[in-house]
N, C-alpha and C positions, 0 to 999 in steps of 0.2 A: 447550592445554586440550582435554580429549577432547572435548567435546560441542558444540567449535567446529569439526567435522568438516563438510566439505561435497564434495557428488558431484561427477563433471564435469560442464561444462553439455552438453546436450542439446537436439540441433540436429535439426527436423523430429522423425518419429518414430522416429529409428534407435534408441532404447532406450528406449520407451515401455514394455517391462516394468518398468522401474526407476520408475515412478508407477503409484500406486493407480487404479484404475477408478471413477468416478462411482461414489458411492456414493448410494443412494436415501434421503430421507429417514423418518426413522424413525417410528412413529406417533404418537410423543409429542411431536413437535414441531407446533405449530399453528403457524396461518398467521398467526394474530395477534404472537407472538414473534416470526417473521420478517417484519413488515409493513415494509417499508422507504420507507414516502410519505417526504417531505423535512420535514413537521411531523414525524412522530415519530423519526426519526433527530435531527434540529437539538437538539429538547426530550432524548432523551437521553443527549448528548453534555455537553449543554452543564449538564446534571444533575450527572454524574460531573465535570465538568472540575476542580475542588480536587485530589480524590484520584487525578487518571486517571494523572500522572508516578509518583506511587509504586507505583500497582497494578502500571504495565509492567513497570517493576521489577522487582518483588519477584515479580510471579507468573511471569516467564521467566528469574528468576534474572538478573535484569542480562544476559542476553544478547542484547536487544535492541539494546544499545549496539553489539554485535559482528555482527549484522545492516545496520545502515545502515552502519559501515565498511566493510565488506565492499561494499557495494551502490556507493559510492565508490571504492572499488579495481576493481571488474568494470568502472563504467562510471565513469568520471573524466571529472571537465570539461577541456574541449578550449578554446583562444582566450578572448576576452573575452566574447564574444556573454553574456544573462541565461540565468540557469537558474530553470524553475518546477518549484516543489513544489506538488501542490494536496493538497484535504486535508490540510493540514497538520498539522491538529489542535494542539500544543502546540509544534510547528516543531522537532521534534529532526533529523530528515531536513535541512531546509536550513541548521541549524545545522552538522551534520555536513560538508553540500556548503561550507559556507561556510570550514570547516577544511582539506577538500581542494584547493581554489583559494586557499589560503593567502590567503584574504581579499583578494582582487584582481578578482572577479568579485560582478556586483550582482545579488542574489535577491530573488525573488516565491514570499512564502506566501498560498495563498488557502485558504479552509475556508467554510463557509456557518454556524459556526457563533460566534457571539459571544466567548460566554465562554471556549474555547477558544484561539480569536485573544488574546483580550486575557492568557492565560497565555502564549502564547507572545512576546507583544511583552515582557512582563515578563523572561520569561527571557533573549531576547537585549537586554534594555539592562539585563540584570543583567556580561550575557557581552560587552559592548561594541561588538555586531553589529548594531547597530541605523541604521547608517550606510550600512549594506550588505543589511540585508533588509528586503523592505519587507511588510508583511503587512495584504491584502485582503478582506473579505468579501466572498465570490463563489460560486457553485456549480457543482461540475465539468461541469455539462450546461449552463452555458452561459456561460463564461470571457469575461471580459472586456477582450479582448485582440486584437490584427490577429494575423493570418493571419504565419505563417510567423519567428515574433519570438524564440522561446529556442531555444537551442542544446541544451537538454538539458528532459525534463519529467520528473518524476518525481511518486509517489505507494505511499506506504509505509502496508499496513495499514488503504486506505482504498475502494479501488475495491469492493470486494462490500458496502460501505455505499451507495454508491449505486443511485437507484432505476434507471437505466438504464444499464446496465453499458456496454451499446453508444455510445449518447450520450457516457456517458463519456471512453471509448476515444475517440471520433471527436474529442472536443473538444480532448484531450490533442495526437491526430494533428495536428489545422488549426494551432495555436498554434506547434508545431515547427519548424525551418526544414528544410528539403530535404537530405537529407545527416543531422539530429538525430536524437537519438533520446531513447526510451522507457523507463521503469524502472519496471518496477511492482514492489515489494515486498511479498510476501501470506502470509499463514499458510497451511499445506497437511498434510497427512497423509501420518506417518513411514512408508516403505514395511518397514523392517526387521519379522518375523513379530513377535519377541520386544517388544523397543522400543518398535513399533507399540502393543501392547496394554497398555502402561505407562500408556505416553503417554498414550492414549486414556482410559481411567482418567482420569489425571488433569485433561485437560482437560475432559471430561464431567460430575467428578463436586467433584474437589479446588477446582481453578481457580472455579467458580459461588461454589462454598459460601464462599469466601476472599472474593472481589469482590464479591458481593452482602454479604456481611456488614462489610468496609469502608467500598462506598460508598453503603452503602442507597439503591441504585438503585431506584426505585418502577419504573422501565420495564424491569426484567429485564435492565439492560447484561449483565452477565456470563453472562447465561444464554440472550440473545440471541448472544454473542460464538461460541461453539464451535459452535450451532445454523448460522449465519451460514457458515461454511467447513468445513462440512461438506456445505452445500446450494451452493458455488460453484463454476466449473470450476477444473481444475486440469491441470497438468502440459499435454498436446495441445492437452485441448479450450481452454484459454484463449490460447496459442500459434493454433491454428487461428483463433479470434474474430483475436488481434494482425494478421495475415494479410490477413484480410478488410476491415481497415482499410490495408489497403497498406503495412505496415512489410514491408521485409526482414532478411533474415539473423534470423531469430528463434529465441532459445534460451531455456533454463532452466536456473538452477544451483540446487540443491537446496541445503538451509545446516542444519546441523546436524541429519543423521538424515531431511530432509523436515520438519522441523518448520515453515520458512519457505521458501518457493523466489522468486529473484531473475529475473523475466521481462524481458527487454530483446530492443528491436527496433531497425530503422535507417529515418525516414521517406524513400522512395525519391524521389531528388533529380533524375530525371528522368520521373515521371508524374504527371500532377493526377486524385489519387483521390477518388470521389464515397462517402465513409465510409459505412457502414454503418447502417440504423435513424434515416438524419438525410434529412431533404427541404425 
């Protein structure tokens, strides 16, 4: 399928042309749409959660699905050691990892928000994986977990919801074991001239007016959604933050056009790093 095209990954900055530069927020975005405290994210997540599997859907064309596989084949589970997803939201990600471990490896979904969670425990004891994932309320800035425990963490679509990107990040890192690594799967900005301006379009103007009219969001989901990654790092600067938290080998694979880019790191299995933004 054409539009399941993706670039090479991109290691350090040796083709930092091939991603968009920060782009500045635009005047029309207030700071109240992008307030991101953990009341108003929780409240509205857990607003949309009914409609939120059909929205992904329909508004990426199903190609969401081909995102988290992808994200599975880049980084595959290794041994038996747990794999965490946080953020889980509706648990599609560790359902996903749960397919690539050919259901032999035990999962952790953690999300901080309710309603959410309790979609996604539906879904998997609809899909018979409910033996194998176990699904928490927790919030990523401060996991509830020892030091050094899953072989793999992942989070798809959910870190630039968080109020402390950093915290995040670090908490991801502590949880990891030495040698694990990191997956963060994010929306991002298509670098193609043409495409780019499609896209953009559509996620600016198409995408809101579709989600908002579905889920009658009172809190602006969908119009919070594009605002949100468009004001988040991407490509370097979020590789440079991974860094800063001591992962190695860190790269970036762009997925379909830059529409999504798949960020993974290695946490280095011979230094105890003091993460970033955490004391």
């Amino acid at each position: 399928m054409q539009l399941q095209t993706e670039e090479p990954a991109v290691v350090g900055g040796a083709i930092e042309r091939k991603q968009r530069p920060d782009r500045p927020l635009e005047p029309s975005v207030s700071s109240t749409l992008l307030d991101k405290r953990e009341t108003r994210i929780r409240t509205m997540f857990g607003n949309i959660a009914p409609s939120y599997d059909f929205l992904n859907h329909l508004l990426s064309c199903n190609i969401d699905h081909y995102w988290r596989w992808r994200t599975t084949r880049l980084v595959p589970p290794a041994g038996t050691a747990p794999i965490l997803d946080v953020c889980t939201g509706t648990g599609d990600l560790a359902l996903a990892y749960d397919r690539a471990a050919r259901r032999s490896v035990a999962l952790v979904g953690t999300d901080f928000c309710l309603p959410m969670l309790e979609a996604a425990r539906t879904k998997t004891n609809r899909r018979g994986a409910a033996d194998r994932i176990r699904f928490l309320e927790a919030d990523t800035q401060q996991l509830p977990f020892p030091d050094d425990t899953f072989q793999l963490t992942t989070v798809a679509f959910g870190l630039r919801n968080v109020s402390d990107t950093d915290r995040g990040i670090a908490e991801m890192v502590r949880v990891t074991q030495p040698g694990g690594r990191i997956a963060i799967l994010e929306f991002s900005q298509p670098t193609n001239w043409l495409f780019g301006h499609v896209y953009r379009f559509y996620f600016r103007k198409v995408l809101p007016l579709v989600g908002q009219f579905v889920s009658r969001s009172k809190d602006n989901a969908y119009r919070y959604l594009p605002a949100s990654v468009m004001e988040f790092p991407a490509g370097e600067a979020l590789a440079t933050r991974l860094r800063g938290h001591g992962l190695t080998d860190v790269r970036w694979y762009p997925l379909t056009f830059g529409i999504a880019t798949l960020y993974v790191g290695t946490k280095d299995a011979n230094r105890n790093v003091s993460p970033i933004g955490v004391t």
